[in-house]
PDB file of N, CA, C, O and CB in Angstrom:
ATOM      1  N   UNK A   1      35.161  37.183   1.255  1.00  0.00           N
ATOM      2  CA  UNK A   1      35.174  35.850   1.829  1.00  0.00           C
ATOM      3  C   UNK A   1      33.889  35.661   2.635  1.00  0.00           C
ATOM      4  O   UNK A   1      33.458  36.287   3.603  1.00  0.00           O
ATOM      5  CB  UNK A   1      36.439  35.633   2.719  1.00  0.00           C
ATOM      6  N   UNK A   2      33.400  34.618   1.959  1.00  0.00           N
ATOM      7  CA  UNK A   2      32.044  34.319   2.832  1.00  0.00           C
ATOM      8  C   UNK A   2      31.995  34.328   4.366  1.00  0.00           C
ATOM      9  O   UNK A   2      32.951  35.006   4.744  1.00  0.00           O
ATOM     10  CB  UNK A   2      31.572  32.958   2.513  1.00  0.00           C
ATOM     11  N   UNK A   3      31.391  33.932   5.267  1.00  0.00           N
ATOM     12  CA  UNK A   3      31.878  33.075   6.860  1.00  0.00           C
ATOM     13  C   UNK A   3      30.688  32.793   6.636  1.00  0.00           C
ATOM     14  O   UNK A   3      30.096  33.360   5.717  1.00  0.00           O
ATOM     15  CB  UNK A   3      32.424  33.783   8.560  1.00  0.00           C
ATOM     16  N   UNK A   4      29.863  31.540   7.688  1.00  0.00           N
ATOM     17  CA  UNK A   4      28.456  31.016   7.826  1.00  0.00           C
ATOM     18  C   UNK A   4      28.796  30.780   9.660  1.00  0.00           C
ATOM     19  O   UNK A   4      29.927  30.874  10.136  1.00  0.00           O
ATOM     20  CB  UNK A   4      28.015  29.316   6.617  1.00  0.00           C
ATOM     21  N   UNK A   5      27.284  30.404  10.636  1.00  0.00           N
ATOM     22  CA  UNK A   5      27.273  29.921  11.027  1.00  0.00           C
ATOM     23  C   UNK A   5      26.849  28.804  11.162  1.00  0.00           C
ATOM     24  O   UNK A   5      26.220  28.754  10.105  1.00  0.00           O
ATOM     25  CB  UNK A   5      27.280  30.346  11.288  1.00  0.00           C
ATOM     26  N   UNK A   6      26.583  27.278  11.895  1.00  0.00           N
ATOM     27  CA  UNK A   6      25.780  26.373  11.764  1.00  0.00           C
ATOM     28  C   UNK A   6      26.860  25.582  13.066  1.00  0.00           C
ATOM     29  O   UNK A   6      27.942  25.833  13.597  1.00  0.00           O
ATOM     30  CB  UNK A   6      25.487  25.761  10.046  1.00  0.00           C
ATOM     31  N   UNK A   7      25.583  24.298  13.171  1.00  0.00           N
ATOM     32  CA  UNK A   7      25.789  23.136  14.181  1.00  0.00           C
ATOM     33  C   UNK A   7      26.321  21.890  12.981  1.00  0.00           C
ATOM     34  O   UNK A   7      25.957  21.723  11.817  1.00  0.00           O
ATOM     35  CB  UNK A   7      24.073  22.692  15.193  1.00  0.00           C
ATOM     36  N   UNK A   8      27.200  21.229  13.721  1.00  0.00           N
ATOM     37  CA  UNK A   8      27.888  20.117  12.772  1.00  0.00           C
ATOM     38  C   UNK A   8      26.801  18.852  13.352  1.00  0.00           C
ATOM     39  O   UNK A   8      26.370  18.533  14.460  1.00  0.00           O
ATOM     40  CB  UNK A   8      29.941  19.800  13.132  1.00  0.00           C
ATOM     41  N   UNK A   9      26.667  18.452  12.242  1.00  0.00           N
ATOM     42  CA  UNK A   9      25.595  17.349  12.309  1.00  0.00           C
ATOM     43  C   UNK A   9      26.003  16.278  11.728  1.00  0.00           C
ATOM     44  O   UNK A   9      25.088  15.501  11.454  1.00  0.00           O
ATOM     45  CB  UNK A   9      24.351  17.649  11.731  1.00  0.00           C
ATOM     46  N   UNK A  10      27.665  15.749  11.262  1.00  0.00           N
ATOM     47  CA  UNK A  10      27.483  14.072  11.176  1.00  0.00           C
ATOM     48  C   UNK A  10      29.374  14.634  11.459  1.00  0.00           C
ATOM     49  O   UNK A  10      29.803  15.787  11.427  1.00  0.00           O
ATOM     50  CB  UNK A  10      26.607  12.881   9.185  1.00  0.00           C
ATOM     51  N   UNK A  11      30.168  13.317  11.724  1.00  0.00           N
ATOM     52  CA  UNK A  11      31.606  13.419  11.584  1.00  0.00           C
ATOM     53  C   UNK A  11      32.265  12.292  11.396  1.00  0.00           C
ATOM     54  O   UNK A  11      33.415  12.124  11.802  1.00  0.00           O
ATOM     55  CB  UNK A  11      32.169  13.982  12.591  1.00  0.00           C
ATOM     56  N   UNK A  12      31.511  11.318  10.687  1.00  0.00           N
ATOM     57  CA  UNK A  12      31.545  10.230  10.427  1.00  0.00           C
ATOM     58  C   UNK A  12      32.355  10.230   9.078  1.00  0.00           C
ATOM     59  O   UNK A  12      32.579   9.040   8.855  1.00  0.00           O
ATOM     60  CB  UNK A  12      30.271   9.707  10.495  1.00  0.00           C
ATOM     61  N   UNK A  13      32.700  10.709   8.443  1.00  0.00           N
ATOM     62  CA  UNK A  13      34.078  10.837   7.187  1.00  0.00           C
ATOM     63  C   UNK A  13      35.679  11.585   8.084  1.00  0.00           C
ATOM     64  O   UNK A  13      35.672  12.401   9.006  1.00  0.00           O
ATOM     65  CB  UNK A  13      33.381  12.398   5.509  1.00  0.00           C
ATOM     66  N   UNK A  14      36.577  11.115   7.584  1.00  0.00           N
ATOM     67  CA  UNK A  14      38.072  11.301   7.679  1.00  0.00           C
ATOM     68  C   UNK A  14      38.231  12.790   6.960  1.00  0.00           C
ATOM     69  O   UNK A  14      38.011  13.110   5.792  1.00  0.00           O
ATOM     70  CB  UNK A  14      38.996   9.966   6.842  1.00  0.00           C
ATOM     71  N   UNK A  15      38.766  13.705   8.260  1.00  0.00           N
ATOM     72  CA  UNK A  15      38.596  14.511   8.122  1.00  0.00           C
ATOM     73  C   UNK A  15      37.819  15.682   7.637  1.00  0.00           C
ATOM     74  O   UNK A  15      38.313  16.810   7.630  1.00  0.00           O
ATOM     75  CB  UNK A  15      39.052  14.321   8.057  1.00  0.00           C
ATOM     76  N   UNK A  16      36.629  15.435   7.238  1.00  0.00           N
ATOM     77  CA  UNK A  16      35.461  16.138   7.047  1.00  0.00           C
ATOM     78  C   UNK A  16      34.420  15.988   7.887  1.00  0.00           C
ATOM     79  O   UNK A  16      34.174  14.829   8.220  1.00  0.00           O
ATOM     80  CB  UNK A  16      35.033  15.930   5.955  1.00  0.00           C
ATOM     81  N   UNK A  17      33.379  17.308   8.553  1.00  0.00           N
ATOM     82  CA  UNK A  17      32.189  17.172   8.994  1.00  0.00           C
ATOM     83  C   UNK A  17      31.132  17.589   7.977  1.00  0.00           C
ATOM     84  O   UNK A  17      31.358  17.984   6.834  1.00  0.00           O
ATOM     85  CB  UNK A  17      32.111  17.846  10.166  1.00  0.00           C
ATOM     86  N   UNK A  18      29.738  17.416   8.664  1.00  0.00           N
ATOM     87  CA  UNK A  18      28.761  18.211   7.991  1.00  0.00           C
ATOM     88  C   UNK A  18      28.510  18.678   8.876  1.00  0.00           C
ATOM     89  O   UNK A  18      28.533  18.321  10.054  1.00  0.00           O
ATOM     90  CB  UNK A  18      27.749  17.808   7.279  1.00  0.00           C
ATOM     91  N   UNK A  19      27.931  20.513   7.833  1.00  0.00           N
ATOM     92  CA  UNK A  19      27.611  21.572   9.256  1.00  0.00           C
ATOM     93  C   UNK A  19      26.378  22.034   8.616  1.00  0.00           C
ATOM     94  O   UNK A  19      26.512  22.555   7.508  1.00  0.00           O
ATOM     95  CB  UNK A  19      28.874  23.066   9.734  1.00  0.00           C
ATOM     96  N   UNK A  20      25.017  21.925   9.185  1.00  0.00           N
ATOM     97  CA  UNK A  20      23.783  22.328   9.058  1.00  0.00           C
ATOM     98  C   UNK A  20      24.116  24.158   9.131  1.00  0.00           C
ATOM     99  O   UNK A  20      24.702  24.644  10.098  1.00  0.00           O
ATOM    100  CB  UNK A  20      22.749  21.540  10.338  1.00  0.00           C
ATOM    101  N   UNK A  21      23.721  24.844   8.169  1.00  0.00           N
ATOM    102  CA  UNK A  21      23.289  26.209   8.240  1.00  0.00           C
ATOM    103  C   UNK A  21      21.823  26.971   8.192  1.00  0.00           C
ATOM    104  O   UNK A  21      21.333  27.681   7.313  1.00  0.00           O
ATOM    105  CB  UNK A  21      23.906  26.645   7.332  1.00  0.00           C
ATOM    106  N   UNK A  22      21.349  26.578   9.387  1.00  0.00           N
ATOM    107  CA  UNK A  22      19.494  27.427   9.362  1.00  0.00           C
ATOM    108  C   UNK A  22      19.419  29.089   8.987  1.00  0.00           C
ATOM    109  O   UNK A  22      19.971  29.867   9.765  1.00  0.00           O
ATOM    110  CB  UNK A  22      18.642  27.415  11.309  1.00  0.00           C
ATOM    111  N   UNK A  23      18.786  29.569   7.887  1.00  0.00           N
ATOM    112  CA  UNK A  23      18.345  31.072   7.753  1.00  0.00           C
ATOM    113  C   UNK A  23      17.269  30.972   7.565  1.00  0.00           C
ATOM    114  O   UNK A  23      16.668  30.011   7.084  1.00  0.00           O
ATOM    115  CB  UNK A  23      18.848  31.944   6.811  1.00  0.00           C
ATOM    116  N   UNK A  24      16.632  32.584   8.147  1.00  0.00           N
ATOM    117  CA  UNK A  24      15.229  32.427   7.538  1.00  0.00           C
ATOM    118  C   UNK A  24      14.885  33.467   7.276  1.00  0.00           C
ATOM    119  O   UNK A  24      15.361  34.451   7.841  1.00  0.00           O
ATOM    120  CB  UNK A  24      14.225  31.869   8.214  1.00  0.00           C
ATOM    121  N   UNK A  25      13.823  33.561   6.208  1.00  0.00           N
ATOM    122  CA  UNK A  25      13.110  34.310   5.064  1.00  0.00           C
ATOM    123  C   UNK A  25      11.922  34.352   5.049  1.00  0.00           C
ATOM    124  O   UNK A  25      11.217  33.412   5.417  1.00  0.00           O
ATOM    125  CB  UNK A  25      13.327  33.927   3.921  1.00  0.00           C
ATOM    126  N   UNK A  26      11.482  35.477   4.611  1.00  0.00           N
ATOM    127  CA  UNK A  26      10.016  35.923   4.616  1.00  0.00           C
ATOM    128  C   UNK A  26       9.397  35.221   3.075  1.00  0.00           C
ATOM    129  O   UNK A  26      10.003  35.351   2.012  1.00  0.00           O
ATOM    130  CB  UNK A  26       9.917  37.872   4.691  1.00  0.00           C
ATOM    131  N   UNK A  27       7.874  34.352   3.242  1.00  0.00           N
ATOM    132  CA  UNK A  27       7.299  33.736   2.225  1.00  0.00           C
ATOM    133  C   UNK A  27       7.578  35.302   1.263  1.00  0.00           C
ATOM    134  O   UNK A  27       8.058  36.323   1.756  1.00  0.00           O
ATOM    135  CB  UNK A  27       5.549  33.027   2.592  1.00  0.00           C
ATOM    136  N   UNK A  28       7.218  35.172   0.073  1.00  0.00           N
ATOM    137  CA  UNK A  28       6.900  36.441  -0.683  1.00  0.00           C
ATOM    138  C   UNK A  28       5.351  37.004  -0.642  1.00  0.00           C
ATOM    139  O   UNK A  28       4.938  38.155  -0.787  1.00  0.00           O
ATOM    140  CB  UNK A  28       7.279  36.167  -2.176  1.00  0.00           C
ATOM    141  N   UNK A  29       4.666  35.812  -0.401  1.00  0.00           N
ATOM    142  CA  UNK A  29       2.947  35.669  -0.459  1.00  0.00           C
ATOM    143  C   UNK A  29       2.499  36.181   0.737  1.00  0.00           C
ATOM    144  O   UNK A  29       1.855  37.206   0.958  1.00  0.00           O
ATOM    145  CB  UNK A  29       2.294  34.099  -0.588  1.00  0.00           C
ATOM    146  N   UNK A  30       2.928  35.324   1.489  1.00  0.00           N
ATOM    147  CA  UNK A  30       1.969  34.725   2.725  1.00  0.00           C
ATOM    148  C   UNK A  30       2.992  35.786   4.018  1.00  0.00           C
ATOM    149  O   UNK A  30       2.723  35.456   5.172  1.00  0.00           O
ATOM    150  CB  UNK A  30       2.087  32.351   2.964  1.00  0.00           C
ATOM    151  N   UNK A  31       3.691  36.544   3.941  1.00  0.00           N
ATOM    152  CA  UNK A  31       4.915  36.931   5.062  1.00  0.00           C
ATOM    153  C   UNK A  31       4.757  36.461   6.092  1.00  0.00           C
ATOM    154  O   UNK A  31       4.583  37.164   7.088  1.00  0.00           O
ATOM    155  CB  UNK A  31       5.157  38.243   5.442  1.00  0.00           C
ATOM    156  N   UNK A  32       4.776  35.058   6.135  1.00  0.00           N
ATOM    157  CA  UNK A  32       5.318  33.958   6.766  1.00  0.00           C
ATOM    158  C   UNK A  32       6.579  34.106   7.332  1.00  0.00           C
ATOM    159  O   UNK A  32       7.204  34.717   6.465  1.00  0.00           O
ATOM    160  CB  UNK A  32       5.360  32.969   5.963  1.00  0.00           C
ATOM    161  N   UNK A  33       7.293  33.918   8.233  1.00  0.00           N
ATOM    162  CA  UNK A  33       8.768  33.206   8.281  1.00  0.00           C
ATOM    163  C   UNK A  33       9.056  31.786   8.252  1.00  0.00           C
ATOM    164  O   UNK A  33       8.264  30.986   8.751  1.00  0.00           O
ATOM    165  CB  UNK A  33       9.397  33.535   9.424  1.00  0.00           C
ATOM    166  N   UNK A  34      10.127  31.422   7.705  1.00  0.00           N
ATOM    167  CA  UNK A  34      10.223  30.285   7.113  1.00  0.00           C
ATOM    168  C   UNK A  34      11.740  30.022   7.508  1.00  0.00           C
ATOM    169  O   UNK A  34      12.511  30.920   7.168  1.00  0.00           O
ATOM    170  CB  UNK A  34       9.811  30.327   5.572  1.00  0.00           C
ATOM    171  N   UNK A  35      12.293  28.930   8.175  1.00  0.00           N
ATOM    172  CA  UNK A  35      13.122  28.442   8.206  1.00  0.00           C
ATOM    173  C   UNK A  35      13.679  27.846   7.078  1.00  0.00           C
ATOM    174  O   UNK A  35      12.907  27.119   6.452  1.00  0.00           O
ATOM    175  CB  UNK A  35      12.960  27.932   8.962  1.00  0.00           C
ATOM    176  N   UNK A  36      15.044  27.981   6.565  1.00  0.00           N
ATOM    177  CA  UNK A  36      15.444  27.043   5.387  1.00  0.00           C
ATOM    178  C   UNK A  36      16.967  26.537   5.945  1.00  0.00           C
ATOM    179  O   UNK A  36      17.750  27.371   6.400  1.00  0.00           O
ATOM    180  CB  UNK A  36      15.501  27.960   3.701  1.00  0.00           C
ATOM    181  N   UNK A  37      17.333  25.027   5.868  1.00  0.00           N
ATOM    182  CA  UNK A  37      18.433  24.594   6.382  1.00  0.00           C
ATOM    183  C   UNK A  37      19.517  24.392   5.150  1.00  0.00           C
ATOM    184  O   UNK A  37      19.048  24.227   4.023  1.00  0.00           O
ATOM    185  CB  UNK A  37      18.101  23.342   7.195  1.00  0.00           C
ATOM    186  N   UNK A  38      20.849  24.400   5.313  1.00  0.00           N
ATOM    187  CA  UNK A  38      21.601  23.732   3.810  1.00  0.00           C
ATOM    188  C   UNK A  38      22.658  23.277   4.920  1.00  0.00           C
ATOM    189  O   UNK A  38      22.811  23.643   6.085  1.00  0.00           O
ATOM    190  CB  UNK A  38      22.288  25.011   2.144  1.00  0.00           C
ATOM    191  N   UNK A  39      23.336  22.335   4.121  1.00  0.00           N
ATOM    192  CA  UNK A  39      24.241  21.427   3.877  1.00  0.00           C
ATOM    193  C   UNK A  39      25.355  21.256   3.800  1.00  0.00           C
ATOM    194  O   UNK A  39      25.485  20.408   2.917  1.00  0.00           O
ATOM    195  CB  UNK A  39      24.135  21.123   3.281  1.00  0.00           C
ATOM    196  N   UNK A  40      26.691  21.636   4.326  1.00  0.00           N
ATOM    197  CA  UNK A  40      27.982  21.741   4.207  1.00  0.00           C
ATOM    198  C   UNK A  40      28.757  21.042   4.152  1.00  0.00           C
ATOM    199  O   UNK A  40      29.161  21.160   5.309  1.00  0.00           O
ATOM    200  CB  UNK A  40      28.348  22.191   4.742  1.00  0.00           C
ATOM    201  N   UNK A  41      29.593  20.076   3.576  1.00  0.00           N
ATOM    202  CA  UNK A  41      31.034  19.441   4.158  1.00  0.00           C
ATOM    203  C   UNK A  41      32.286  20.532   4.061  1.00  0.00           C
ATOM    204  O   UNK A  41      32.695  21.213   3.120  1.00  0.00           O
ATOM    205  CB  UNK A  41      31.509  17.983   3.162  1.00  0.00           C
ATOM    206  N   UNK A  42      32.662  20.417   5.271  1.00  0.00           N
ATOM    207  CA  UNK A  42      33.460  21.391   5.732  1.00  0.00           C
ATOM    208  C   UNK A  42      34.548  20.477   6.587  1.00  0.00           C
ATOM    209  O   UNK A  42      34.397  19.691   7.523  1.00  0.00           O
ATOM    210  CB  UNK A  42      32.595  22.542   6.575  1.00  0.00           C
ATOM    211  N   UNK A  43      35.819  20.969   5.781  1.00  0.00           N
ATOM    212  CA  UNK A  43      37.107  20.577   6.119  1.00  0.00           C
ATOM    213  C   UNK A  43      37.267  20.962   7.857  1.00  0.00           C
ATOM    214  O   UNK A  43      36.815  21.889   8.530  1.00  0.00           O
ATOM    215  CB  UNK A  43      38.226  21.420   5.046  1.00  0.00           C
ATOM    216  N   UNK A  44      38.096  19.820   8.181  1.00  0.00           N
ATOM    217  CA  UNK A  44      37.996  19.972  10.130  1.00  0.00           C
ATOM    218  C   UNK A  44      39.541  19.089  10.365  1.00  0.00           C
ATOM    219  O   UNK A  44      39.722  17.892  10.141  1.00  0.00           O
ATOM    220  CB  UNK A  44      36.081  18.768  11.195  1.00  0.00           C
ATOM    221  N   UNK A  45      40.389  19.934  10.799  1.00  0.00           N
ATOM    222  CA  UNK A  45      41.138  19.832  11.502  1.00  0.00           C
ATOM    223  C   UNK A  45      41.577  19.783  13.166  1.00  0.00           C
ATOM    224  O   UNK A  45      42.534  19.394  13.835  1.00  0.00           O
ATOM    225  CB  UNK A  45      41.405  20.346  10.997  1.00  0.00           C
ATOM    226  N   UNK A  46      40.164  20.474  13.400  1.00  0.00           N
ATOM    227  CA  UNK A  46      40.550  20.953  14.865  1.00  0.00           C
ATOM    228  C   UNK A  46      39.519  19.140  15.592  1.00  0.00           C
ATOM    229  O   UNK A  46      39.420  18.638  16.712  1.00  0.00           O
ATOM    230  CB  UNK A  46      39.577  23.250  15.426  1.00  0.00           C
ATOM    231  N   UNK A  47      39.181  18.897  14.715  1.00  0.00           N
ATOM    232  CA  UNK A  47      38.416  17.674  15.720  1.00  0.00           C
ATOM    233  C   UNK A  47      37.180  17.750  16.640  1.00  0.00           C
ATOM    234  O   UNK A  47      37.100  17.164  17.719  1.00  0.00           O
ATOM    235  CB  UNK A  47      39.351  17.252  16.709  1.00  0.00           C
ATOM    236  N   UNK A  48      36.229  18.532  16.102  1.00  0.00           N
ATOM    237  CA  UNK A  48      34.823  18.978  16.572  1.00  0.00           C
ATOM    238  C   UNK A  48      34.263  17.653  16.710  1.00  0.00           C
ATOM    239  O   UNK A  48      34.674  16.612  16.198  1.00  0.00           O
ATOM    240  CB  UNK A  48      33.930  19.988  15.534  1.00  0.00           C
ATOM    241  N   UNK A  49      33.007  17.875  17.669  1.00  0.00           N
ATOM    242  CA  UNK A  49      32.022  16.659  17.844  1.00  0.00           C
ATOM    243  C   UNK A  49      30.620  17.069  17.644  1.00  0.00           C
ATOM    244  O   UNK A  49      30.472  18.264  17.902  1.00  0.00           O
ATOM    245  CB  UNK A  49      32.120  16.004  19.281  1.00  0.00           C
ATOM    246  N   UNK A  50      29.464  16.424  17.239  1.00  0.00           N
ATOM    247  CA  UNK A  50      28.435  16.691  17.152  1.00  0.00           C
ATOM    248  C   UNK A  50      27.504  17.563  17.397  1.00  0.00           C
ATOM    249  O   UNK A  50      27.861  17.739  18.562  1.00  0.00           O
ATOM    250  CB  UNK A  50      28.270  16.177  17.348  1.00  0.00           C
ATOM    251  N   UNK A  51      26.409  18.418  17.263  1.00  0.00           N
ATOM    252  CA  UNK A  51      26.034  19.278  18.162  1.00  0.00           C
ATOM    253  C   UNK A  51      27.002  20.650  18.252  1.00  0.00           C
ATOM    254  O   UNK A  51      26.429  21.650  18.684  1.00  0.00           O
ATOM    255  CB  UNK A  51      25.972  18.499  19.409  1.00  0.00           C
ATOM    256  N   UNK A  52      28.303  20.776  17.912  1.00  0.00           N
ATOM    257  CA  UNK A  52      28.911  22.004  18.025  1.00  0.00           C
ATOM    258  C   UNK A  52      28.710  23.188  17.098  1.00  0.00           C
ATOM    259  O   UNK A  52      28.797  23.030  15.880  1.00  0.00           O
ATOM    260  CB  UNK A  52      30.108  21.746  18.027  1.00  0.00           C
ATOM    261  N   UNK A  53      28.373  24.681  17.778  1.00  0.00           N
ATOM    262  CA  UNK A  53      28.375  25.567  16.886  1.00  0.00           C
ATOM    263  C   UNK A  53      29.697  25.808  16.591  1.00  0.00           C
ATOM    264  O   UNK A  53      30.616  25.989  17.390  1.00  0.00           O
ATOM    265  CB  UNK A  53      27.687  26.626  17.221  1.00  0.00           C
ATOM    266  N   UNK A  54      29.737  25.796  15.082  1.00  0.00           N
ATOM    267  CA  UNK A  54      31.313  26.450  14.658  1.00  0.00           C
ATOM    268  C   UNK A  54      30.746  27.749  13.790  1.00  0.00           C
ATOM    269  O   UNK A  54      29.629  28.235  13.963  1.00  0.00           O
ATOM    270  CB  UNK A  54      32.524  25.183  13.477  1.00  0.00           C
ATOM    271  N   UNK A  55      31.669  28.193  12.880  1.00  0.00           N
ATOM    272  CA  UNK A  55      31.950  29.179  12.157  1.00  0.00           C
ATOM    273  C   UNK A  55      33.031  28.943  10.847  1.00  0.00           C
ATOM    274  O   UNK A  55      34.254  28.808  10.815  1.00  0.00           O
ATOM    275  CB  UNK A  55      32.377  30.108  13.114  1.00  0.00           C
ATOM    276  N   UNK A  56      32.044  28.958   9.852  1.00  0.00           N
ATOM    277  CA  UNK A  56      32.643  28.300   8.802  1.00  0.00           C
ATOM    278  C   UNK A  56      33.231  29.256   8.164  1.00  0.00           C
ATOM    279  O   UNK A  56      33.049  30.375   8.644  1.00  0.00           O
ATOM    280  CB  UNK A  56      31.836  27.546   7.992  1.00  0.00           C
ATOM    281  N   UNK A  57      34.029  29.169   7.022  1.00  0.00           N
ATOM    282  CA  UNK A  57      34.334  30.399   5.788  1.00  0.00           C
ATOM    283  C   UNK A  57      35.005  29.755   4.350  1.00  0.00           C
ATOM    284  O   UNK A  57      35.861  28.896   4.562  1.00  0.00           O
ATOM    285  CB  UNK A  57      35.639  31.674   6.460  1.00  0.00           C
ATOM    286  N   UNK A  58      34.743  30.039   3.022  1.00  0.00           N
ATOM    287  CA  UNK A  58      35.083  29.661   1.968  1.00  0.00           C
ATOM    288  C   UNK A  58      36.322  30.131   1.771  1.00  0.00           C
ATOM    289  O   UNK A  58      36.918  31.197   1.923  1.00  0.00           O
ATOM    290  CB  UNK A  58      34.274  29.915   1.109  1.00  0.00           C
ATOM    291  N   UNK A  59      36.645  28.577   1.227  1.00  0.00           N
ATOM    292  CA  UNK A  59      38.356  28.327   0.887  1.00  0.00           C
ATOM    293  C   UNK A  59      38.319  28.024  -0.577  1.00  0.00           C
ATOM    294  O   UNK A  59      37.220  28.121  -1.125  1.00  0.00           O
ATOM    295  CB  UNK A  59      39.195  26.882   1.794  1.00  0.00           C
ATOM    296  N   UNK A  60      39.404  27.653  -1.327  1.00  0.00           N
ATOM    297  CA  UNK A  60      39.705  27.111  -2.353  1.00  0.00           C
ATOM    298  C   UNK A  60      38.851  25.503  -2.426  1.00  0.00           C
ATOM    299  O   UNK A  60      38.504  24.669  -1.589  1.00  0.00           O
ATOM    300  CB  UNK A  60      41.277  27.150  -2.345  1.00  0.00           C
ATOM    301  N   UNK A  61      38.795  25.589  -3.358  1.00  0.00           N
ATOM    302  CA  UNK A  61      38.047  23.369  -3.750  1.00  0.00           C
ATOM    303  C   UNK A  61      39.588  22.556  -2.920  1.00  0.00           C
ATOM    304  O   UNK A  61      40.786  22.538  -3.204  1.00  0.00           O
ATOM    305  CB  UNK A  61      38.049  22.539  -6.770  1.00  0.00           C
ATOM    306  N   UNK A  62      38.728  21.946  -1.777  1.00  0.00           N
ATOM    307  CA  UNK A  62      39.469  20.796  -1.273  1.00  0.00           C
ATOM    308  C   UNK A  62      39.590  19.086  -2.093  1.00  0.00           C
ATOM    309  O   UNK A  62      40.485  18.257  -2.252  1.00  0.00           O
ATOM    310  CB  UNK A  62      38.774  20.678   0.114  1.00  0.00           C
ATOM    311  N   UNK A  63      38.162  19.200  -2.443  1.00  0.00           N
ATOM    312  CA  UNK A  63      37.873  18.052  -3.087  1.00  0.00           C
ATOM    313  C   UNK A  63      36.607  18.288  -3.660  1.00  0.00           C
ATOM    314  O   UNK A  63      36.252  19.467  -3.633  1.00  0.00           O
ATOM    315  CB  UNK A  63      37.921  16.892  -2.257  1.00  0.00           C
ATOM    316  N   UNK A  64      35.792  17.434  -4.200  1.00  0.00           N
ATOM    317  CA  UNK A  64      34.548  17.400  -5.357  1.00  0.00           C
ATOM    318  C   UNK A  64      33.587  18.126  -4.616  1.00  0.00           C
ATOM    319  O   UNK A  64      32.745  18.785  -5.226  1.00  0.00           O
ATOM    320  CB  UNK A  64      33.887  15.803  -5.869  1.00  0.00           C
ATOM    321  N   UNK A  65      33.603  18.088  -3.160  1.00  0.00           N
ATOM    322  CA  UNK A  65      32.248  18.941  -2.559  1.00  0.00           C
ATOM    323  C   UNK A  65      32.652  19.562  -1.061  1.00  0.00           C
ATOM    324  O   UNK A  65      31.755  19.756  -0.240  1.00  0.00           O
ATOM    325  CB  UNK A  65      30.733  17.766  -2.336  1.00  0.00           C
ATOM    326  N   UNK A  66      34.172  19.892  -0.716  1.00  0.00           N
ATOM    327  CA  UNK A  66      34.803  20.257   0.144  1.00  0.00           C
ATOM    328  C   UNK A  66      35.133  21.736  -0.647  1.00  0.00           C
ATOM    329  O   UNK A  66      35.720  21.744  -1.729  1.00  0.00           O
ATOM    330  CB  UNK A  66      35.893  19.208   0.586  1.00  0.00           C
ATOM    331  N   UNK A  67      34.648  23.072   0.078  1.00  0.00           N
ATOM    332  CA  UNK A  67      34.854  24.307  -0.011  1.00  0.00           C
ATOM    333  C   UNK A  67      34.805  25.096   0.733  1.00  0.00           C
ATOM    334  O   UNK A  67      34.741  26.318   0.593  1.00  0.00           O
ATOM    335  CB  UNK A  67      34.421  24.667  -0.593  1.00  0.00           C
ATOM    336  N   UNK A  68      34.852  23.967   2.324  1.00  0.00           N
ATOM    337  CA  UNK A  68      34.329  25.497   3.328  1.00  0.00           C
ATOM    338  C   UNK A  68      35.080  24.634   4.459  1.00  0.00           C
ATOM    339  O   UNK A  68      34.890  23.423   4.575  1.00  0.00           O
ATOM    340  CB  UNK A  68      32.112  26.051   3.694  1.00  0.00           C
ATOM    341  N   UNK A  69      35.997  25.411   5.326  1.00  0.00           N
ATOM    342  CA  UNK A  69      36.623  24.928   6.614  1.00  0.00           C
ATOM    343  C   UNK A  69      36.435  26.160   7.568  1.00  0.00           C
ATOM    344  O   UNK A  69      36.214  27.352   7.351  1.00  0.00           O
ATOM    345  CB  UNK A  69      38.275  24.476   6.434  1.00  0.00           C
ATOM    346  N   UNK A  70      36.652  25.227   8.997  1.00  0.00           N
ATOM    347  CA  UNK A  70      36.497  25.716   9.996  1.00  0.00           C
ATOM    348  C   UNK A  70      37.179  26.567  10.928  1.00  0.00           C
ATOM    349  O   UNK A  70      38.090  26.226  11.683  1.00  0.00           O
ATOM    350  CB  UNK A  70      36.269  25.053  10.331  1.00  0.00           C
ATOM    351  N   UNK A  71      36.635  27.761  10.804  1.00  0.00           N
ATOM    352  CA  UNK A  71      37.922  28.798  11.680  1.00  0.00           C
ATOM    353  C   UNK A  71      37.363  28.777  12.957  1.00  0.00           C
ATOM    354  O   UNK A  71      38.424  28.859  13.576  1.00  0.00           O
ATOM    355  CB  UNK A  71      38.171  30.641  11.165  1.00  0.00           C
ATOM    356  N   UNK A  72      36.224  28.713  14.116  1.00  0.00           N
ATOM    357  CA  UNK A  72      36.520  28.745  15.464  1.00  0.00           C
ATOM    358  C   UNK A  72      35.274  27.898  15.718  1.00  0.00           C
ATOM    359  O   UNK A  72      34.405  27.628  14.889  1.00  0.00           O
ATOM    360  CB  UNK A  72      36.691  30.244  16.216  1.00  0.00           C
ATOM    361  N   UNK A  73      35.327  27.514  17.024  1.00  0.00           N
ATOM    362  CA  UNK A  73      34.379  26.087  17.685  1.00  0.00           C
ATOM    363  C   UNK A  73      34.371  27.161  19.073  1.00  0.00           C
ATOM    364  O   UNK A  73      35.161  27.576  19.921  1.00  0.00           O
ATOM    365  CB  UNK A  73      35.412  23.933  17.911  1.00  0.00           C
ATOM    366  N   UNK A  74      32.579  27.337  18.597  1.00  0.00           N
ATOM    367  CA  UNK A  74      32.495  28.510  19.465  1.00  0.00           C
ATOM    368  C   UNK A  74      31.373  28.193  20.719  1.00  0.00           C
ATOM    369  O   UNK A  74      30.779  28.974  21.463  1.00  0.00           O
ATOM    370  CB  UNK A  74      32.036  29.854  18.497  1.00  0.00           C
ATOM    371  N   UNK A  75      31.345  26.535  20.611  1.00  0.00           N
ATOM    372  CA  UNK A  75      30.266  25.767  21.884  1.00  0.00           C
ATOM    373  C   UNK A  75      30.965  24.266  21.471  1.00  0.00           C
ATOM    374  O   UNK A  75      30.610  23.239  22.049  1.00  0.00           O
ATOM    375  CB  UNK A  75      27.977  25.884  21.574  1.00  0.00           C
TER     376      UNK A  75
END
């Protein structure tokens, strides 16, 4: 079972947020570090607000792009 961390960044849909996940990686070229962000809708029951770090983890398909809900709201 996967888990992610990230900050929820919109909560503007019924019962779903979006939760930004930042990692980062070394260029292959240049060994750079590089920030890369992705994209979540993640099922929310508990009623988070903006700005919150949660802790996500993969579930079964909720709906067409719902696969990841929220186990703890940890700010």
């Amino acid at each position: 079972m996967k888990a992610l961390k990230g900050v929820v960044t919109s909560t503007k849909m019924n019962k779903t947020v979006v939760v930004s996940v930042e990692r980062k990686k070394i260029h292959p070229i240049y060994g750079k570090g590089i920030k890369q962000t992705k994209k979540y809708h993640v099922h929310d029951e508990k009623g988070v607000k903006v700005g919150s770090l949660v802790k996500i983890v993969e579930t079964k398909p909720l709906s067409k792009t719902k696969r990841w809900t929220i186990v703890e709201v940890t700010k």
